[in-house]
N, C-alpha and C positions, 0 to 999 in steps of 0.2 A: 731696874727693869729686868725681868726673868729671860732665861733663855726662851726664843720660838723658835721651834723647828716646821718648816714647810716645803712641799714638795711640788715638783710641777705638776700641773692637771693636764694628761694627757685629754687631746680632743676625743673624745669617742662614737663623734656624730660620725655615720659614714660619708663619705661623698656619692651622690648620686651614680649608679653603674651604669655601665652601657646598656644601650638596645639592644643588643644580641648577646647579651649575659643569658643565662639560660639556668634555673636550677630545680631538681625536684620539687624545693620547694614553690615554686611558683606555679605548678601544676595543682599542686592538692590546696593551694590558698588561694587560688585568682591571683595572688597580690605579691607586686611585685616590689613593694615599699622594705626598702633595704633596713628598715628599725624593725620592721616585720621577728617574731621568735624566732621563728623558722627559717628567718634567713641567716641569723646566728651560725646555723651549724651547715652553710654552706661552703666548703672546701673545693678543696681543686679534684675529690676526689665523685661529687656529683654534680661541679658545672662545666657547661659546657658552652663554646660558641656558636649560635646560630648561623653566625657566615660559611664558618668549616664543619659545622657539626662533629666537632672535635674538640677536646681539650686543650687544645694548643689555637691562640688566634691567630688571624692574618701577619702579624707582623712573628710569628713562628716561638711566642712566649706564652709560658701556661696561663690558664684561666683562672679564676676564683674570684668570689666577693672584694676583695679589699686591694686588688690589683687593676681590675676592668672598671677603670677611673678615670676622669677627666683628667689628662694631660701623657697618655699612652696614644701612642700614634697610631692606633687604630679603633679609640674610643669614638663613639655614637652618642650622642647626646637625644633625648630624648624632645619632640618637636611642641 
């Protein structure tokens, strides 16, 4: 039997974001579907929270796509 080399597969579905995720992109697309292009190049440098209208949320930690996630204690879930 030959050598196999194999690697793990990261997950790279996102987890749903919050309600009060906020990002440029979601102005110019309607859409706020986190697999969305556009949401790709969403940073902590153009989101924001709609609670604080600030980049820092309620609980006083930055914002961005792949942190405003189910299991931050001041995540929203969408109804």
């Amino acid at each position: 039997m030959g050598y196999k080399r194999s690697f793990a597969v990261k997950n790279t579905e996102p987890l749903p974001p919050c309600m009060n995720l906020r990002s440029k992109a979601i102005y110019v697309t309607g859409d706020p579907d986190p697999r969305s292009p556009e949401e790709e190049g969403s940073t902590r440098f153009n989101c924001w929270c709609n609670k604080t209208q600030h980049t820092l949320g309620p609980d006083q930690q930055l914002v961005d796509r792949h942190d405003c996630v189910h299991g931050r204690v001041c995540y929203q879930g969408r109804a």
